[in-house]
C-alpha positions in Angstrom: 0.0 0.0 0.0 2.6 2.4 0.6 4.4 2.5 -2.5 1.8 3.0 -4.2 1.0 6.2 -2.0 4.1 7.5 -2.9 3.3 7.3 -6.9 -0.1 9.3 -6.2 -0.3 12.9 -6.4 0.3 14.9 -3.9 -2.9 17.0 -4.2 -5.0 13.0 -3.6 -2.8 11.7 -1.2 -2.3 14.5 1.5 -5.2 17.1 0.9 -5.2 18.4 4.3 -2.3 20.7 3.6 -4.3 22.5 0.8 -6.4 23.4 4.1 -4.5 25.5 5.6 -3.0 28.7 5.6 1.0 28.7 3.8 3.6 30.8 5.6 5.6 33.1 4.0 8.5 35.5 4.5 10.4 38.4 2.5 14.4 38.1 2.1 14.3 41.3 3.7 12.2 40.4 7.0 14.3 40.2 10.1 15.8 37.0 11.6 13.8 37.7 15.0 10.6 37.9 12.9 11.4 34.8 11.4 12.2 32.8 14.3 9.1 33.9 15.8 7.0 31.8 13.6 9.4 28.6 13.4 9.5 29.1 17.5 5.6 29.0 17.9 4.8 25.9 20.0 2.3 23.3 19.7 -1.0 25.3 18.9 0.7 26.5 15.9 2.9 24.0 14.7 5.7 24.9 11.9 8.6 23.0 10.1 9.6 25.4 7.3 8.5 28.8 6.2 8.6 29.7 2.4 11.1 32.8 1.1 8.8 34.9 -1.5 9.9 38.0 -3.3 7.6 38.7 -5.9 5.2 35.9 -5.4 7.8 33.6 -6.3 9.4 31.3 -4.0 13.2 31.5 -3.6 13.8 29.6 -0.8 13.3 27.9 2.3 14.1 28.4 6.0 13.6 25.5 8.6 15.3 25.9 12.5 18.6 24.6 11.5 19.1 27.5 9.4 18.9 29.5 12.0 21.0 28.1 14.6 24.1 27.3 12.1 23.6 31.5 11.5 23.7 32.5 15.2 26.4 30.1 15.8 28.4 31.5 13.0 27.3 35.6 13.8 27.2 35.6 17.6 27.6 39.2 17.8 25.5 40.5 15.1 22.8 37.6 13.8 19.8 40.0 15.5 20.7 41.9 12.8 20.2 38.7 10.0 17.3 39.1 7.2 15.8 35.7 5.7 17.9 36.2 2.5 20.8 35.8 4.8 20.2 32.3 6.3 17.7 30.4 3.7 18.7 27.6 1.6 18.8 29.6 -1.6 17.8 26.8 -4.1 14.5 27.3 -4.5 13.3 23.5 -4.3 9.5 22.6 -5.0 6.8 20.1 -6.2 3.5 21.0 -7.7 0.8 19.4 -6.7 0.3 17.0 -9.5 4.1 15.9 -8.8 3.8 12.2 -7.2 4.9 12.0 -3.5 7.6 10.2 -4.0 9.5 13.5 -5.5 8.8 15.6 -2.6 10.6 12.8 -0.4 13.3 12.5 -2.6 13.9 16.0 -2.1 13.6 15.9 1.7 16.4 12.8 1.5 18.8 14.7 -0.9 18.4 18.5 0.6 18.4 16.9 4.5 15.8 19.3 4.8 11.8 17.4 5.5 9.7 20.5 3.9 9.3 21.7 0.4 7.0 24.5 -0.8 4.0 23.2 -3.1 2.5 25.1 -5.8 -0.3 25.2 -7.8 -0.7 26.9 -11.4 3.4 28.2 -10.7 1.8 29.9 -7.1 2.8 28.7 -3.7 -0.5 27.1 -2.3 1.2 25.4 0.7 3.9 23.3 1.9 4.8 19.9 2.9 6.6 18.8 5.2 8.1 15.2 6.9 5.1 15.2 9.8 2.3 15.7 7.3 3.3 12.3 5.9 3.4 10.6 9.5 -0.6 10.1 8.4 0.2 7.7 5.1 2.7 5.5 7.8 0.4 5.6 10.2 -2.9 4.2 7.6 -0.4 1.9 6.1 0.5 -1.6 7.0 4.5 -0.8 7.7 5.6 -3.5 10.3 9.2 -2.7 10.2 10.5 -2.3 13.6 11.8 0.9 14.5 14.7 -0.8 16.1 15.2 -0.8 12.4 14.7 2.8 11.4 16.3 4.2 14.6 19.6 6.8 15.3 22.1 6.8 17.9 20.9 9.1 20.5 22.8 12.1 21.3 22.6 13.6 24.8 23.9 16.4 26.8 23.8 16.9 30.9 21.9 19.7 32.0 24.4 22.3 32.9 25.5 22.1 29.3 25.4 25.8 27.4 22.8 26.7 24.6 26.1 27.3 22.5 27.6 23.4 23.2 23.9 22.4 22.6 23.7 24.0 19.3 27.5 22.8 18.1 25.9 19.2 19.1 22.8 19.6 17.0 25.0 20.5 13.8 28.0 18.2 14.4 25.7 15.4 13.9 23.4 16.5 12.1 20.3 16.2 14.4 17.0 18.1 16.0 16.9 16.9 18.7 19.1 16.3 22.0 18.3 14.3 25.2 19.0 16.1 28.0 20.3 13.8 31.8 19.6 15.8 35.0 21.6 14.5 38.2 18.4 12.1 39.0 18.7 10.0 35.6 15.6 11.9 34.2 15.7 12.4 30.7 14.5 15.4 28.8 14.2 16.6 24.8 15.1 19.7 23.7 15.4 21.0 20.0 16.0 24.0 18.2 12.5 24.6 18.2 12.9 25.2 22.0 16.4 27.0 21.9 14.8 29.3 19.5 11.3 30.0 21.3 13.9 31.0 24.1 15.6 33.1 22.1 13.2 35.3 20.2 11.4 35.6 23.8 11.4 38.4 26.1 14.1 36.9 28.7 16.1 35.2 26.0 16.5 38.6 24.2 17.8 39.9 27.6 20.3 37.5 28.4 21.8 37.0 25.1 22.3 41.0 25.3 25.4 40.4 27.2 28.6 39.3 26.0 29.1 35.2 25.3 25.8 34.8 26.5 24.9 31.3 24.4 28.3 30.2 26.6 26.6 31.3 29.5 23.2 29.9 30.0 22.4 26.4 30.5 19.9 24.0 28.6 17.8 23.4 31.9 17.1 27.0 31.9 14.9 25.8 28.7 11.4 24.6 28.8 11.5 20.9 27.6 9.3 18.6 27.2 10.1 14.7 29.2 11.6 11.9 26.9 9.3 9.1 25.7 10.2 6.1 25.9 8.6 3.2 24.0 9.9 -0.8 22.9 12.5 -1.0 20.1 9.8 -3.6 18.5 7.1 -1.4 17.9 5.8 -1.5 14.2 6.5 2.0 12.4 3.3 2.7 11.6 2.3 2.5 15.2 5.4 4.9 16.3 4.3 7.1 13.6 0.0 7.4 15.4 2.3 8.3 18.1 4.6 11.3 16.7 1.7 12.8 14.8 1.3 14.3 17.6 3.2 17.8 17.6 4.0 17.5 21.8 6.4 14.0 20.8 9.1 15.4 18.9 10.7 11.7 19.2 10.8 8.3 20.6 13.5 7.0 22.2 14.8 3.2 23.8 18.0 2.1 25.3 20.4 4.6 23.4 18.1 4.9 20.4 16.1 7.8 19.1 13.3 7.9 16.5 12.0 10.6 14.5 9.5 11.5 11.9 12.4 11.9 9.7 13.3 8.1 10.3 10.1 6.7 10.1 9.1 8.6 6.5 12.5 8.5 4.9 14.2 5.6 6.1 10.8 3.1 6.4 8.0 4.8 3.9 10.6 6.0 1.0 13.3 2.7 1.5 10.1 0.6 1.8 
């Protein structure tokens, strides 16, 4: 069943994202303006905004585009516009374009969203979660033991600025966080940035190496769940749909939307 998803048109396969309302930003809006949307929590969930000048998409910008900026401009990234940190190809799929060819841009870009157009127009996006639904209808019994990643963790005094090196050195989201009584934690850049854009965050990072000098606990993060490495992927995926599970994790494993689309649906 789920290869044939993937040869289906977008528009018939996930019409729920021609539903909603697409997010868009100018090269020339701010980096704090952008964060705020990408920082949003739960009630407004976002992956990826859409760069437009001119009604014409020319890039995307996704959280990790905005922490490999701040790490590199630590002094001056307030002052960063859009056209400074997006990922200037200017990837897309229409929505006639078979599923399979948004996922292979995902795979090839590392980047799990893709503006969608209709008639050369951006009508939406699409992005790795809005997927989690065709896993999670399907009949995909591959283990996540399977699909998983090594997990990456931190302790809890570690600094937002050792956090954010982590997340880019290997590549990840997200990043378990141990406090001195074993419990386990999840923080992403989707936290490190809501702290950042925020009242208090702007404050702090005002003075000089502050990303050296606050810790990740002073973060609001959500608890680590913890499931069985034998748990079918299309199960895993009924349970990441939601937006307040960023990932799963067992023994030293993690598992992500990005593992359970790209690694099980698109490798299926």
């Amino acid at each position: 069943m789920q290869l044939l998803e993937l040869e289906r048109p977008i528009s018939d396969v996930v019409p729920h994202i021609f539903k909603r309302p697409v997010l868009t930003v100018r090269p020339n809006d701010s980096l704090l303006y952008v964060g705020t949307f990408l920082a949003t929590g739960p009630q407004i969930y976002v992956d990826g905004l859409v760069v437009v000048d001119n009604q014409k998409p020319v890039g995307r910008i996704g959280g990790q585009h905005i922490i490999q900026y701040i790490l590199q401009h630590q002094k001056d990234w307030p002052q960063a516009t859009a056209f400074d940190i997006m990922d200037h190809p200017s990837w897309m799929v229409d929505a006639g374009d078979p599923l399979d060819a948004a996922l292979r841009i995902f795979s090839k870009t590392k980047f799990a969203f893709v503006p969608v157009t209709v008639n050369n127009t951006v009508a939406t996006s699409l992005s790795v979660r809005d997927v989690l639904r065709i896993v999670a209808n399907s009949k995909l019994d591959t283990a996540i033991g399977e699909l998983s990643s090594r997990l990456v963790s931190a302790e809890h005094d570690t600094s937002i600025e050792k956090a954010l090196q982590l997340m880019l050195q290997n590549g990840i989201r997200n990043l378990a966080v141990r406090n001195e009584k074993d419990h386990t934690g999840i923080i992403n850049d989707r936290k490190i940035l809501e702290f950042l854009v925020s009242y208090e965050g702007r404050r702090v990072i005002a003075s000089p190496l502050a990303l050296d000098a606050v810790s990740v606990d002073f973060l609001d993060m959500p608890d680590a769940r913890y499931v069985k490495q034998s748990m079918p992927a299309d199960i895993a995926a009924e349970y990441l749909s939601n937006v307040s599970t960023p990932c799963l994790l067992f023994d030293d494993s993690i598992v992500t939307p990005w593992d359970i689309v790209i690694r099980g649906l698109l490798k299926a």
